[in-house]
Each structure stands twice: as structure tokens, then as C-alpha cells.
C-alpha positions in Angstrom: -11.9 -10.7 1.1 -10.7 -11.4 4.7 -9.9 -14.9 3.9 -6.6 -13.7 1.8 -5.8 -11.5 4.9 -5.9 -14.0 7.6 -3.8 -16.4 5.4 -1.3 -13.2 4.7 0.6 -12.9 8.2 1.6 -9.5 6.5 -1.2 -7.2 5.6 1.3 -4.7 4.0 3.0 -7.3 2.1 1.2 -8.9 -1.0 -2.0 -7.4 0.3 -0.9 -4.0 0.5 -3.4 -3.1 -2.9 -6.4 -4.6 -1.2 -5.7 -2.7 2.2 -5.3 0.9 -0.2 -8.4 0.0 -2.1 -10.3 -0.7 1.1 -8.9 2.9 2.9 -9.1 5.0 -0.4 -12.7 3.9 -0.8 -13.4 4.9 2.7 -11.5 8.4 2.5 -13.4 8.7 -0.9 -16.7 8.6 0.4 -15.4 10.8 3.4 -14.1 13.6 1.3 -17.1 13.1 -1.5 -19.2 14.1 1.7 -16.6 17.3 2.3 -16.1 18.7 -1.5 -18.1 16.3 -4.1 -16.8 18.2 -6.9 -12.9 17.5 -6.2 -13.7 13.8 -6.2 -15.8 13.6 -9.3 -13.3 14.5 -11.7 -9.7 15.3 -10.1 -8.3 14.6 -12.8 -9.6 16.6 -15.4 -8.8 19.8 -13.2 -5.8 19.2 -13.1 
């Protein structure tokens, strides 16, 4: 994983989808400690 990074002088070029996978898991696990529910299906809500 940070191999590709290092090698990438720009994080938010090529490796912008591994930089938003990386911070949308974190926020996900934040928020699924905040409202579990919304995260399980936010979809299907909607």
C-alpha cells in the first residue's frame, strides 16, 4: 500500500481512490461508532 504512494510524487493524482478508500474507511468506523444504523444501510433509506 505505501509503496505506490512513495513512488506517486502526487498523492491526489493516480492515487486519489486509494487516499478516499483509506479516509472513508476511517470516517466509516467513526460515524458507525456515532449512528450505526445510518451506516448499515444508507442506501436503502434513501
Amino acid at each position: 500500500m505505501g509503496s505506490d504512494a512513495r513512488d506517486d510524487p502526487r498523492p491526489f493524482g493516480d492515487g486519489m481512490d486509494k487516499d478516499v478508500k483509506s479516509v472513508a474507511s476511517c470516517l466509516a468506523m467513526r460515524i458507525r461508532n456515532s449512528n450505526p444504523e445510518e451506516i448499515v444501510t444508507p442506501k436503502e433509506k434513501r
